[in-house]
N, C-alpha and C positions, 0 to 999 in steps of 0.2 A: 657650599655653592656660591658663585659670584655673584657680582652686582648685575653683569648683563644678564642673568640666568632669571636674577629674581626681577627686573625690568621687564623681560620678552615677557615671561609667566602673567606678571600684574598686566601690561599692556593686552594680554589676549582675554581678559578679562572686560574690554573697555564695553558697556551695556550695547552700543550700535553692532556691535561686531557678536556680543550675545544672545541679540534677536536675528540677527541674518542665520544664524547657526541652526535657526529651526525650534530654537526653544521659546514657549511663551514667555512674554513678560513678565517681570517677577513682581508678588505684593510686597511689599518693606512692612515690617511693625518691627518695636523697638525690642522686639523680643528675642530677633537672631542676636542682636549685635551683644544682648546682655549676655546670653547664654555663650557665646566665643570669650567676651570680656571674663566672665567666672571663669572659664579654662585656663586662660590666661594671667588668673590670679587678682582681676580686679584692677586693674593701673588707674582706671582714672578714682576710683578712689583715696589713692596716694595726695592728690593735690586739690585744691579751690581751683575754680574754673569762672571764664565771663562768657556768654554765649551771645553771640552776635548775627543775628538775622534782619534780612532785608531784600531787597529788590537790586538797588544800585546804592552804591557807595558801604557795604558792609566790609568790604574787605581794607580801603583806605582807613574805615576806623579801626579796624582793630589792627593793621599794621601800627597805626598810631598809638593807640589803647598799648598796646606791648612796646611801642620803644618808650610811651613816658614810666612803663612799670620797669624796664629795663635802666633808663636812666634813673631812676630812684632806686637802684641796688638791689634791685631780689631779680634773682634767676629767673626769668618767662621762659616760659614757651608758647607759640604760636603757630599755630594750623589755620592753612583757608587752600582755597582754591576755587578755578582748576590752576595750573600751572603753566607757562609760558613754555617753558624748553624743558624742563626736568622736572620728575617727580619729586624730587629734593626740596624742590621750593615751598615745598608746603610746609613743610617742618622745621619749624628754626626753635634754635634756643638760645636767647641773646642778641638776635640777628644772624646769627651763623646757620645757614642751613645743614640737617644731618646731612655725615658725613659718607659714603659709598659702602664702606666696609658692616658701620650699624645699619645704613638700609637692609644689605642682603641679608644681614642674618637674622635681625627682628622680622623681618618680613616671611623669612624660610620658619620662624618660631609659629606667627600666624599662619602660614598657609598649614601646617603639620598638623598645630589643635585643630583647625577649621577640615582637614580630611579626617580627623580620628572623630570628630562629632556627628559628622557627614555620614561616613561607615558605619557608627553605632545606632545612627538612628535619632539622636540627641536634636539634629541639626535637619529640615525639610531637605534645603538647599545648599551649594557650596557660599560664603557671603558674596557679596556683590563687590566691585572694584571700589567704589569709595567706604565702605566696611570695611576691606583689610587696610587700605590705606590708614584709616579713623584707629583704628585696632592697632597699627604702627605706630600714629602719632601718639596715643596715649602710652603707650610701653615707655618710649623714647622719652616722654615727659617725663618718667616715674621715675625712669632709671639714671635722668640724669638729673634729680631731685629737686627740681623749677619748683621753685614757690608758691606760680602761680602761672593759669594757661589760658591764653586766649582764644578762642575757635569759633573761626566764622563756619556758620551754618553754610551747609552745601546747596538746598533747593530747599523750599519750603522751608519747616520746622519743624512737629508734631512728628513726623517721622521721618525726621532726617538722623542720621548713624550717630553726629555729635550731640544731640538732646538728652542721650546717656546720661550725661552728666547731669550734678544739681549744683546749678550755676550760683554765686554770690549775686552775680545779677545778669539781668537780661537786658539786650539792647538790640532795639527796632528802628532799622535805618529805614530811609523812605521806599513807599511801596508804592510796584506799578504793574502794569498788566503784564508777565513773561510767565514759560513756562506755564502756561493756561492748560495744556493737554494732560497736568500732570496735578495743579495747584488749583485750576478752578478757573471761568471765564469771566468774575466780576473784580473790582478791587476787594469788595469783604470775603469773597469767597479766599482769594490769598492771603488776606489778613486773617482769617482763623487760622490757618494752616499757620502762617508764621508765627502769630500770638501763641501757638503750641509752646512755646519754651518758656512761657512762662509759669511761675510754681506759685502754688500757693502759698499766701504772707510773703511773698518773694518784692523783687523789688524789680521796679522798668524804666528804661533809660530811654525819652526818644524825644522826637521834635513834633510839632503840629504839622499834620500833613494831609492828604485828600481827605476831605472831609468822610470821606464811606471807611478808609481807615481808622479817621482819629474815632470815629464811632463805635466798631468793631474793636478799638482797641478798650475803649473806655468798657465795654460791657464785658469784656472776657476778666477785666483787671477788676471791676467791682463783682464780677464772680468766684473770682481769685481771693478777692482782698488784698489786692496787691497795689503797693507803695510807689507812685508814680513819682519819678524826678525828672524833670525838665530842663532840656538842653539850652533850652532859651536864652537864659542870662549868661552862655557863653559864646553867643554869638554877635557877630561884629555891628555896627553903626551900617547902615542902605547905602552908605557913600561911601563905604569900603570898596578897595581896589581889589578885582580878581587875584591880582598876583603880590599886593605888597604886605607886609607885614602891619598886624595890627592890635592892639591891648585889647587885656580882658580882665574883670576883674575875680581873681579866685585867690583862695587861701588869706583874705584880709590884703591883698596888695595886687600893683599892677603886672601882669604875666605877658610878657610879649608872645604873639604866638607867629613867626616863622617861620612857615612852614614849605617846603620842596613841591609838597603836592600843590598844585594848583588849578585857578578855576572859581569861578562863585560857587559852586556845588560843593568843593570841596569845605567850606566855609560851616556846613551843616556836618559834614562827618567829625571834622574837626574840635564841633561843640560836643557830637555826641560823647567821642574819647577823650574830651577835657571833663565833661559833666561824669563821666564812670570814673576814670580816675581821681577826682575831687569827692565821689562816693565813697570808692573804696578808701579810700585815707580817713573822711573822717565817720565812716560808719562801721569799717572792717580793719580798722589800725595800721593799714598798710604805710609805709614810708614815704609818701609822694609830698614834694614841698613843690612852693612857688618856683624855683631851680629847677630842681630835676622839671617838673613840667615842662617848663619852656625849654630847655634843653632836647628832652623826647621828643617834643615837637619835633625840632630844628631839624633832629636824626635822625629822624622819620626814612626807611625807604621803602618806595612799593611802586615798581618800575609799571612802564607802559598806562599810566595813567595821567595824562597831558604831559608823557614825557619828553623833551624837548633836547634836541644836543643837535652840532654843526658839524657835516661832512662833506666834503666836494664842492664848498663854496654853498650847499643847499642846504636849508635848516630842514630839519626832518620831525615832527611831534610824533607820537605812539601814543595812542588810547586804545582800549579796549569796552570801547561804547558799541554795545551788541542787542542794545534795543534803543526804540525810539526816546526812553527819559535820559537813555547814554547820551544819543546822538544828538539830542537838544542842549542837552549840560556841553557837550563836545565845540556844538555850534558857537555856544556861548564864550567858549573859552576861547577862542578862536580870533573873537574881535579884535582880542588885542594884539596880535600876530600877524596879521593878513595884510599885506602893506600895496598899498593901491596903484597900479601896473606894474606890481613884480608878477611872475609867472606861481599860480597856485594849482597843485595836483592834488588827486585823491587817488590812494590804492585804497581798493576797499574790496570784500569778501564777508559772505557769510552764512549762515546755516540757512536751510531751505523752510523751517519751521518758523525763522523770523520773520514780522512784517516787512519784505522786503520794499513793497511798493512806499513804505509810509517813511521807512529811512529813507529811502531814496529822493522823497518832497526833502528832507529835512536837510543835508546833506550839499547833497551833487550840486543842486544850483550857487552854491558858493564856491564853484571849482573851476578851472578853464576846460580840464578836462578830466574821466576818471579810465584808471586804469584797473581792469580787474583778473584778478588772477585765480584757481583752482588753489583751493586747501586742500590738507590732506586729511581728510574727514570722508566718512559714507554717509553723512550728514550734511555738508553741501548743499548751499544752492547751485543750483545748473547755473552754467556761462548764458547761455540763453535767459534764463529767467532775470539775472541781472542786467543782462543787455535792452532788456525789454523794460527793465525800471527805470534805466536814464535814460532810453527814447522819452519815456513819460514827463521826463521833469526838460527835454531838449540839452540835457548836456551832452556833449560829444562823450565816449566811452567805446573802450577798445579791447580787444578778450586778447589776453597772454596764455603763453604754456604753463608758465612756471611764477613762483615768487622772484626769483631771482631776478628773471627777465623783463618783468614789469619795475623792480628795483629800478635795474639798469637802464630803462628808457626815463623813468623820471629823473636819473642822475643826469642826463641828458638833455631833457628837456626843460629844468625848472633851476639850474643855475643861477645864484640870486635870489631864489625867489624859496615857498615853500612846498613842503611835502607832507603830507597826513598819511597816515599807516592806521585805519579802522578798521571794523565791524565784525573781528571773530577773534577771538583770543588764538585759534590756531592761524591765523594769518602776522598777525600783532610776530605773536610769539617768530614763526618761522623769520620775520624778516627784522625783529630785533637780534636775532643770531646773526644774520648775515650781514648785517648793519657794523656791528658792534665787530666782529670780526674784520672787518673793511677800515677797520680807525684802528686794529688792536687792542681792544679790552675784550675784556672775558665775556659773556653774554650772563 
């Protein structure tokens, strides 16, 4: 079967399109995913694993986490999501995302145990779209004998598909209110749910953060028994520059960390994947020196997150800041870029379950004007309901057909000056394709 065969197949599995279908919502527990995983022989037991959950910034650490284990010589692999443009993206080993041919056919391997389990009876339900994917990355790990694998948590934790595994360590990037319909409407009520991945005598990676967190976290870890290490002493001096390079002291000497990603926010992710990798070296013998570290840094990629490149004479950023602690972190980054009477745009879009009103305070008023566009989601906010958010804040704001077509009126409009690409990873995504095609690189 082909790649597009096994694309269409996964994509009609996406949950919005499985509730329209008429079927109820489905419960998750960790018990589908093991009982496909035995069919399939068990992959993620082939390898040690880091499991990484959080609110925002979980996925910058562990693209980090995996290129400082890659630059220190051992094979990674790394899973996170969702994806900008391809399902591919999730799955890399080395940095290489797999490649079209092992997609279709591990994936045709999954989909086959997952109906022979189905039929027998073994199985309630067919798994869910992020299950067979989680069931893909692990094969793909096995089979291509990674050392060691990084996997950012999808939602929640406790029963999210990747807590399968029994991680070397667990790492808690900072938590905020999202995904409340599914995780809970307080910050502790999401901090259990995340604090789920941690094991007992296990060991946890994280920073001080809302105080209803740092509490929740401490009581789950003194229930656990589990081994707190702190990012702290890898984080920068308060007069550190959003975007410059800056030392730190690990492994007995000074470690530059230069890093692509940028932002003060990223400064915290940063510590967290300096602080697991300075773990794993010296508490699980892994290879990581002072070198490779700051190296992994430097090689760091994890696009659309204060991504920044020059086209049509207009500088253009991509983030995928899809709640309000994004769109604050986003704001933040922002200062240093905004340069005072050049022309500044916002395309912005996003799911109708976000607080649109409260990005929209946070956001728009830093803009001359916004432009918004339809995604290609049944999760969507309406054109209206976003037009009704920048009444609120008095930014001018004007409804397009398309991605494209709002593209092309800011290319027009803000010559000079900048362009911002936020608030839904299926907007990010659609117009980092079209972007990037427009200059000639690959997307």
């Amino acid at each position: 079967m082909s790649y597009a065969a096994a694309v269409d197949q996964l994509n009609a599995m996406v949950p919005e399109l499985y509730e329209r279908s008429g079927q109820s919502r489905r419960k998750f527990s960790l018990e589908e995913i093991r009982v496909l995983l035995a069919a399939l022989g068990d992959p993620h037991r082939q390898f040690p694993a880091v499991l990484i959950a959080g609110t925002n910034g979980k996925g910058s650490t562990a693209a980090t986490l995996a290129s400082i284990l890659t630059a220190s010589g051992m094979r990674t692999g790394l899973y996170t999501s969702p994806h900008l443009a391809r399902a591919n993206e999730r799955i890399r080993v080395d940095r290489e995302e797999i490649d079209d041919d092992s997609f279709a056919r591990l994936y045709f391997r999954v989909h086959e145990a997952a109906e022979q389990l189905v039929e027998s009876g073994t199985l309630p339900q067919f798994p869910s779209y992020f299950e067979v994917l989680t069931a893909l990355a692990l094969l793909y790990f096995a089979e291509s004998r990674v050392r060691i694998a990084v996997l950012e948590v999808g939602m929640g934790g406790r029963l999210d598909a990747t807590n399968i595994v029994d991680p070397l360590l667990s790492v808690i990037t900072d938590i905020s209110l999202d995904h409340m319909e599914w995780l809970g409407s307080t910050i502790a009520a999401i901090t259990r749910e995340k604090a789920g991945i941690l094991r007992p005598r296990g060991t946890l990676v994280t920073l001080p953060q809302h105080p209803e967190a740092n509490q929740v976290l401490g009581e789950v870890a003194a229930e656990l028994d589990v081994r707190g290490v702190s990012a702290v002493p890898f984080m920068p001096g308060i007069s550190a520059s959003a975007s410059a390079p800056y030392t730190v002291d690990a492994f007995g000497t000074a470690v530059l960390v230069d890093s692509p990603l940028t932002g003060a926010h990223q400064h915290r992710n940063l510590a967290l994947a300096t602080a697991a990798a300075v773990e794993l070296a010296t508490h699980h013998g892994f290879p990581v020196t002072a070198g490779s570290l700051a190296r992994g840094i430097h090689e760091t990629r994890w696009p659309a997150r204060m991504e920044r490149f020059e086209a049509g004479g207009v500088t253009w950023v991509l983030d995928v800041a899809h709640n309000p602690a994004g769109a604050w972190a986003l704001r933040a980054g922002l200062h240093e870029l905004a340069e005072e009477g050049k022309p500044r745009l916002l395309i912005f879009s996003c799911l109708r379950d976000k607080p649109i009103a409260e990005m929209a305070q946070i956001l728009f008023p830093l803009f001359d004007s916004v432009l918004l566009p339809p995604i290609k989601t049944a999760r969507a906010a309406g054109i209206g309901d976003l037009l009704q958010a920048a009444e609120a804040t008095g930014t001018p704001a004007h409804a397009f057909a398309s991605v494209a077509g709002a593209l092309n009126q800011a290319q027009q409009k803000a010559v000079g000056g900048l362009v911002v690409v936020s608030g839904s990873v299926y907007l990010v995504g659609e117009a980092r394709t079209v972007l990037l095609e427009r200059v000639g690189e690959r997307p």
